[in-house]
N, C-alpha and C positions, 0 to 999 in steps of 0.2 A: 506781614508782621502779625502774630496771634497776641493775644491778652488774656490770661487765666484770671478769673474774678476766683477768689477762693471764699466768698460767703457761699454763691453757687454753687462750687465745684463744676464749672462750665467753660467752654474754652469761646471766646466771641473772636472770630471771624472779619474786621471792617473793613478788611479791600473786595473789588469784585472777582479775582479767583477763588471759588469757594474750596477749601480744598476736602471739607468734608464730602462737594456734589457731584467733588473727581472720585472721591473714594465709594461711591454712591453709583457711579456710572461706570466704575471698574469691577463689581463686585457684579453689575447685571451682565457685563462684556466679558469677564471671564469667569465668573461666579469666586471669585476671591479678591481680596486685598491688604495689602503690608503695611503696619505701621510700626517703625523703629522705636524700640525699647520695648512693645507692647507685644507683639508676635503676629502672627498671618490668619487672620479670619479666611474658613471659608465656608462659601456658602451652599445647600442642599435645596435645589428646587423642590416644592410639594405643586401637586396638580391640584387644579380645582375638580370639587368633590359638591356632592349634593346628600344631605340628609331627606330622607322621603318621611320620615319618623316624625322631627320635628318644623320637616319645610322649610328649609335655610340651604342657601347656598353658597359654601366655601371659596370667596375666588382664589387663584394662585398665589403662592407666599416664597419667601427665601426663608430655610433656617441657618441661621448661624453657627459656628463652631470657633473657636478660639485653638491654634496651634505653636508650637516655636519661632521665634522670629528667623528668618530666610534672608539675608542681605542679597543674595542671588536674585528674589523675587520682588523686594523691593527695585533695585536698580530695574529688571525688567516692566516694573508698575512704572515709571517715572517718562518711559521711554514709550511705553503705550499711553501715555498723556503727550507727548508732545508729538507723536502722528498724528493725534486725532485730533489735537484740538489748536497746536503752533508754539504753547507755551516753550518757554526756553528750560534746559533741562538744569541748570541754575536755582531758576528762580523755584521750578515745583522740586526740586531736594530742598530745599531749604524750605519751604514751607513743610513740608514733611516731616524730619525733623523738628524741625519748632511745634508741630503738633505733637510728639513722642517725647519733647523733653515737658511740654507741660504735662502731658497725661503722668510721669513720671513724675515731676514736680507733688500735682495733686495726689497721688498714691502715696510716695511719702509721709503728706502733709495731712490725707483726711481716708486714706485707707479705699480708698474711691474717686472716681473718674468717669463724670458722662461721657457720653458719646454719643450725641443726637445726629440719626432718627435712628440708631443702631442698638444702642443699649448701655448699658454700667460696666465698667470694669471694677475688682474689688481684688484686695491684697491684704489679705488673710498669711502673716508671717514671709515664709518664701514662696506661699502658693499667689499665681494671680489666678483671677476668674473672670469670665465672664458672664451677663446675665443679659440675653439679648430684652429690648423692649417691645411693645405691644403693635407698633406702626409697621405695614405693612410692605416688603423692602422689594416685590417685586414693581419692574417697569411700568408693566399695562395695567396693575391693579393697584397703585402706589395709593399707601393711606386707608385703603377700602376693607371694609369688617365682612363680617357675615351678611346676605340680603337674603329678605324673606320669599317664599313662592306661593302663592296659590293656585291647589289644584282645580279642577272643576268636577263637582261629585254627579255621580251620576243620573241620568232623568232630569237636569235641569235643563241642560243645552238640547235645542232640538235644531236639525240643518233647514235654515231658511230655503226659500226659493226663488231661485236667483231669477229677477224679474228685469232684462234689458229696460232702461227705462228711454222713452221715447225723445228724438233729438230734434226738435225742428230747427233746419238751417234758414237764414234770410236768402231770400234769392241773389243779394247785392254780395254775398259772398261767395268769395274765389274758389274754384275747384281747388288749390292748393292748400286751403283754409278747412275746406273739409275733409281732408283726405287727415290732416291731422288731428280732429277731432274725431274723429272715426278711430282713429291710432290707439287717441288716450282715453275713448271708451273701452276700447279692446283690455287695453291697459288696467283700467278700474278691474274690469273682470276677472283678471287673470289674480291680480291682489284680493278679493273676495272670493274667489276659490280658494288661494294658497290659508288665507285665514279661517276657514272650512275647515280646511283639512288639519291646517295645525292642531284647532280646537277639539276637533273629533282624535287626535292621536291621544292628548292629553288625556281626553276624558274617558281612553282605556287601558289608565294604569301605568301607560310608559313613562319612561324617565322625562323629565322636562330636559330640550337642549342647551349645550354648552350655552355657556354668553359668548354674547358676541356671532348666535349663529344666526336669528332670529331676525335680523335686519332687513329690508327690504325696502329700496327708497327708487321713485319711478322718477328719473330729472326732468322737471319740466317747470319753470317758472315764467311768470310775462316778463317783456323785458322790455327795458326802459325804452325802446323805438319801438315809435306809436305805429310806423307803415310796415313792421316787419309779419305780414300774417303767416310766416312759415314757423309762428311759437305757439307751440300747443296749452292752450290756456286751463291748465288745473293745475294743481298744486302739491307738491312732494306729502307723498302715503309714505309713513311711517308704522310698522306692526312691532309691537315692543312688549317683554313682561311687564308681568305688575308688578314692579320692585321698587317705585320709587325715584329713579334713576332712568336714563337713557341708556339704552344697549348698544354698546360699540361694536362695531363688525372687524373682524378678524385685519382686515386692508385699515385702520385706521381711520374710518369715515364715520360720523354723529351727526346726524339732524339736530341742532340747537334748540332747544323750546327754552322759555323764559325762567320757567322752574327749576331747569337741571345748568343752569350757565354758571352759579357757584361751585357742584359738584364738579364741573367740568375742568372748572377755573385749577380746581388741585388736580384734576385723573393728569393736564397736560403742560405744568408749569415743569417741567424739564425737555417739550418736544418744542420743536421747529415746526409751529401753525399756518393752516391754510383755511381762509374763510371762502367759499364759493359763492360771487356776489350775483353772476348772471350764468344763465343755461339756455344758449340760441339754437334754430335747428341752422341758422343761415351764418355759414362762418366770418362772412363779411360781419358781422354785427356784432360776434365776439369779437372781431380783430377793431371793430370800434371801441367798444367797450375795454379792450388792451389799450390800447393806445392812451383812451382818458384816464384810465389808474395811472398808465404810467407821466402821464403828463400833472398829475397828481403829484409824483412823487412816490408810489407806492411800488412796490417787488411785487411786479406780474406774476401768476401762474396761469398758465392753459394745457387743457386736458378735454379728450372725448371722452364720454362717459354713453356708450349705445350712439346714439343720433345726434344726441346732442353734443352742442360745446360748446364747453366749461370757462369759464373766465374768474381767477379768484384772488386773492392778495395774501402774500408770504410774510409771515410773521413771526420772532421771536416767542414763545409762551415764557420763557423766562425772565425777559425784558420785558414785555406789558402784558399788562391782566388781559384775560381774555374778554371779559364783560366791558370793560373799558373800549377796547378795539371792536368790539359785535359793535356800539354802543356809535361811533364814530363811521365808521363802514354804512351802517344802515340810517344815517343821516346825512353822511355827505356824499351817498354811490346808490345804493340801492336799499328800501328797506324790507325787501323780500332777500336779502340775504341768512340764510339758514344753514347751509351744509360745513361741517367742521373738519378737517384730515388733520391729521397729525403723524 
């Protein structure tokens, strides 16, 4: 059932199929969608762009376009929501509909018609129009504006030298113990070259990379068994612009830090979340760690990730906040919990 508030010009929404988030989730799966009485939006991908000028970077956008209404395309919208998501083909025509007779209702009555996160319809004599809004309608960048870059100008940066720093082992430790600390030394190093050389690409003029390429996370956390010494004891390297934000890697993985958990909370309030609570080398210890989330009550996930494996818990982002579940996970599971998928 919809309700047109006509002080707003706004259509509210109060059961849980949204059917604005169907129209919102068809428009990135097919890049169009139909609404009866109103006509067929479609939509034109734009790529993400970088100004060198001003040092901003454009992430990806959908534009809009307003066309004839398609009864064909609608009935074909209706039927790509109920593969994908169960609903009955009933009940999403009829909320369809009830969406097209209130936009129609309001046009009549005030000449205009929101349509949030989408934009304004307006009906100017026999002409309608559309005026998309400011929010931004692609998947991976949903909401997100412009982000600033800074370059690094030249003769500031000079290449350190890269100095092994010295490990002294306890003799009561296991050759198995060292052989992985030895690992994620190697490891350190390989992450302070790759940040070398990024810095040095930067600092001759080239283009800074896409987002999302720049990521680099080494798995390695302690893990809550005290006798398992096959866990290499340092802590997930994250190398990231300076924009403010966390850089998502193309696979849909974010290192969480405490700062960027609101930002995140909107990049993934339409995916299906996974937090990564532990990262063992010895699978036995992940298959412990499985066992007590699920005896928790919680939707396992496990995953190799290199050597390691992954133990993590499957979550809604559009049913709980994500700061709420970090918040929960990392007091009653682990609280070295940090890696996010979506």
């Amino acid at each position: 059932m919809f309700i047109f508030d006509p002080l707003k010009r706004v259509l509210i929404v109060p059961d849980k199929t949204n059917i604005l988030y169907l129209l919102w989730w068809h428009l990135n799966e097919f890049q169009w969608f139909a609404i009866p009485g109103a006509g067929v939006f479609r939509g034109t991908g734009q790529p993400t762009t970088v100004d060198h000028i001003r040092g901003m970077i454009f992430p990806a956008n959908i534009t809009l376009s307003l066309g004839e209404e398609d009864e064909a395309l609608a009935f074909d919208q209706i039927q790509h929501w109920h593969d994908a998501f169960g609903y009955e083909e009933p009940e999403l025509g009829g909320k369809l509909l009830a969406l097209g007779a209130a936009a129609r209702k309001a046009l009549e009555t005030f000449n205009a018609f929101d349509l949030p996160p989408f934009g304004t319809l307006h009906q100017t004599g026999d002409r309608l129009s559309f005026q998309q809004g400011s929010t931004n309608l692609h998947r991976e960048f949903y909401g997100m504006g412009a982000l600033p870059v800074k370059a690094i100008s030249h003769g500031v940066y000079q290449k350190p030298e890269a100095i092994a720093p010295v490990v002294s082992v306890p003799s009561g430790v296991s050759r198995e113990m060292r052989r992985a600390r030895n690992m994620a030394l190697a490891s350190l190093l390989v992450l302070l070259g790759a940040l070398v050389l990024f810095l040095c690409l930067r600092s001759c003029d080239r283009p800074p990379p896409p987002i999302g390429k720049d990521l680099q996370v080494t798995d390695s956390v302690p893990s809550p068994e005290p006798k398992d010494a096959g866990i290499a004891p340092v802590s997930d390297t994250v190398l990231m612009e300076d924009t403010g934000s966390a850089v998502v890697r193309e696979s849909g993985e974010v290192v969480i830090e405490d700062s960027t958990v609101d930002s995140l909370s909107a990049t993934v309030q339409h995916h299906s979340c996974i937090i990564i609570v532990g990262s063992f080398l010895r699978p036995q210890n992940a298959d412990h760690m499985a066992r007590r989330l699920a005896a928790a009550n919680y939707a396992v996930h496990t995953e190799t990730f290199g050597r390691f494996n992954r133990v993590g818990v499957v979550f809604d982002c559009v049913e709980r906040d994500l700061g709420e579940m970090l918040a929960t996970l990392r007091e009653q599971v682990d609280a070295g919990a940090w890696v996010l998928k979506y």
